[in-house]
C-alpha positions as a Markdown table, in Angstrom:
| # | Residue | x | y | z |
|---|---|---|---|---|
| 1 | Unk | -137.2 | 95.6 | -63.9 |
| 2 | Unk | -139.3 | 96.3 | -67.4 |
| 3 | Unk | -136.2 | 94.9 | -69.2 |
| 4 | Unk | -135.9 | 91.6 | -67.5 |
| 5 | Unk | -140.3 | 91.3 | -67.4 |
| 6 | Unk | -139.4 | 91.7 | -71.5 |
| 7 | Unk | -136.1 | 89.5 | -71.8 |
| 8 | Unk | -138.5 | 86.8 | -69.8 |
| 9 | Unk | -141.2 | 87.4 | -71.9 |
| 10 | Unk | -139.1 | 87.2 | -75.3 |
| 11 | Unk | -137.4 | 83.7 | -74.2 |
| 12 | Unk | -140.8 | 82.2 | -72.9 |
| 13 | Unk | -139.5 | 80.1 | -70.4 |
| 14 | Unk | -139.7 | 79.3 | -66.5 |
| 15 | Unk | -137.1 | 81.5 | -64.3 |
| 16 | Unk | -137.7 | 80.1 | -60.7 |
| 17 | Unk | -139.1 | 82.4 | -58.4 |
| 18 | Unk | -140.4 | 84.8 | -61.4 |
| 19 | Unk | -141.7 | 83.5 | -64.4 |
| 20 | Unk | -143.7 | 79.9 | -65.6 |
| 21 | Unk | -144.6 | 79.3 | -69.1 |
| 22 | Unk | -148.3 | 77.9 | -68.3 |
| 23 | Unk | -149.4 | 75.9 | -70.9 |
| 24 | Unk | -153.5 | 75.9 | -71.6 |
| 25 | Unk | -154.3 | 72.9 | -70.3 |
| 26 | Unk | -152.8 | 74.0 | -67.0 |
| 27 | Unk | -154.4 | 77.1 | -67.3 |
| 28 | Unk | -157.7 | 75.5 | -67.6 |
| 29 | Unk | -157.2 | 73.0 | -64.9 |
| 30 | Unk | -156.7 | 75.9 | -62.6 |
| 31 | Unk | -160.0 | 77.2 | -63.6 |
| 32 | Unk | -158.4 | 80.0 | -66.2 |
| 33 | Unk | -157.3 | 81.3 | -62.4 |
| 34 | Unk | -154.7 | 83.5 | -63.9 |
| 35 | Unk | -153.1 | 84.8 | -60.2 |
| 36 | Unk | -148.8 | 84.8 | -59.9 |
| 37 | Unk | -149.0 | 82.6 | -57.3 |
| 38 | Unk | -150.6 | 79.4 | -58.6 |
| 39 | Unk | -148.3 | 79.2 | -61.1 |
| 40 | Unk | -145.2 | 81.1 | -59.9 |
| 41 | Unk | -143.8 | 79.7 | -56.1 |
| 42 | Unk | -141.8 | 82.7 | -55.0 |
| 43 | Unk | -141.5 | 81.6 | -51.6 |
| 44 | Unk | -137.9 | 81.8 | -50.2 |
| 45 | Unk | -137.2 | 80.2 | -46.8 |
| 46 | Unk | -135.5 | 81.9 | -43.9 |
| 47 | Unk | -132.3 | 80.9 | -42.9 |
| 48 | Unk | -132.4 | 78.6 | -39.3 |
| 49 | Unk | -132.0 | 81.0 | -36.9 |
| 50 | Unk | -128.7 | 80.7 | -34.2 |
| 51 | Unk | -130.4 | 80.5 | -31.1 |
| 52 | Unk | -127.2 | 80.0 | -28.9 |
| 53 | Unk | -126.5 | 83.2 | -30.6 |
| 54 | Unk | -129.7 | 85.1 | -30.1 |
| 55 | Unk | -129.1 | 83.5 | -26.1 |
| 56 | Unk | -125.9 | 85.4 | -26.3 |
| 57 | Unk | -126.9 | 88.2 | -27.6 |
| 58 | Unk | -130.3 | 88.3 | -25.7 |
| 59 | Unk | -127.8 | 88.4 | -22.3 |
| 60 | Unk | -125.2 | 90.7 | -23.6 |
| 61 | Unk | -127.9 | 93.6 | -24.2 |
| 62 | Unk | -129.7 | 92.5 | -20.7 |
| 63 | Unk | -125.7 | 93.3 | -19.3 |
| 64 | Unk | -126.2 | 96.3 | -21.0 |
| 65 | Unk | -129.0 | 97.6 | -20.0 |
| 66 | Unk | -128.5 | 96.4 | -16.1 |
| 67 | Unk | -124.7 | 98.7 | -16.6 |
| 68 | Unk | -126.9 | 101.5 | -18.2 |
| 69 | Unk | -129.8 | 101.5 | -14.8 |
| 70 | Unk | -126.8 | 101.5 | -12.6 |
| 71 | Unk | -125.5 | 104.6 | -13.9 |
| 72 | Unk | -129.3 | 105.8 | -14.6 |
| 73 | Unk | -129.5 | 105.6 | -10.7 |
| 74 | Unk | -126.4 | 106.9 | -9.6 |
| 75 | Unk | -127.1 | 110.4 | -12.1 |
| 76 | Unk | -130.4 | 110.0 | -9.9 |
| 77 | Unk | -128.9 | 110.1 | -6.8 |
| 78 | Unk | -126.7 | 113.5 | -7.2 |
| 79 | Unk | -130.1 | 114.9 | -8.1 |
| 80 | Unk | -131.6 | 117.7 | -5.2 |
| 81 | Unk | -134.2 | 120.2 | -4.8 |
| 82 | Unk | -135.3 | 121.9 | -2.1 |
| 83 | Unk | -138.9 | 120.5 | -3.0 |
| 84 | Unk | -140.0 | 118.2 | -1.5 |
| 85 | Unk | -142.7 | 116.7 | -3.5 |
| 86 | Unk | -139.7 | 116.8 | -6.3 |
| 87 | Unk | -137.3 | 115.0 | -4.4 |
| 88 | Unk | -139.9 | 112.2 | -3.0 |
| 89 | Unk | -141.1 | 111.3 | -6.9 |
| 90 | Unk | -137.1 | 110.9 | -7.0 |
| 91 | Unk | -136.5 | 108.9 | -4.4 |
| 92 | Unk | -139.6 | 106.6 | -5.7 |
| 93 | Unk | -138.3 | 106.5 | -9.2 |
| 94 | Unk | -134.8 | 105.1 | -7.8 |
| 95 | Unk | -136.2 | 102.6 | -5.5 |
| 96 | Unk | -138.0 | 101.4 | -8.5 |
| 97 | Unk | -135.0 | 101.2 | -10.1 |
| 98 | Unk | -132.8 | 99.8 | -7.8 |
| 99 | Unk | -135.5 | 97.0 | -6.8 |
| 100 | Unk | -135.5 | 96.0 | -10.9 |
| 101 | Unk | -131.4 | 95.9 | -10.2 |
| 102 | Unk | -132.2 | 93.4 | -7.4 |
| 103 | Unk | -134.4 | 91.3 | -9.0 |
């Protein structure tokens, strides 16, 4: 980076996005304001985001994750103790889980 702030410098000219030759009038018309950005636009636009693609891709991962709670609940299920405190937090915790499924 030093080498291109000096090869800039040396050639005194614009590069866009990173250098401006301000001349003094235009210095002074900015007040002798001497900040990058008032004379230097290094603003680069996003590209347009795809939203059919982010659509796709939204439902893809929501198929995902429904596959991934179906599993999640079966593993659940071939869960026991012979507490049973231990096994009725279970059973909640997969009635949560299979009610989100339904929704």
């Amino acid at each position: 980076d030093i080498q291109k702030i000096l090869d800039t410098y040396e050639k005194r000219k614009d590069v866009e996005r990173y250098a401006h030759l301000a001349k003094f009038d235009e210095i002074e018309e900015n007040d002798f304001n001497l900040n990058i950005p008032r004379y230097v636009d290094t603003f680069v636009p996003e590209p347009p985001v795809d939203l059919k693609k982010v659509a796709t891709d939204l439902h893809e991962t929501n198929v995902e994750i429904e596959k991934n709670q179906r599993e999640l609940v079966g593993m659940l299920k071939e869960l026991t103790s012979d507490n049973t405190e231990i096994m009725d937090g279970l059973d909640a915790i997969i009635r949560e889980l299979e009610a989100e499924l339904h929704e």
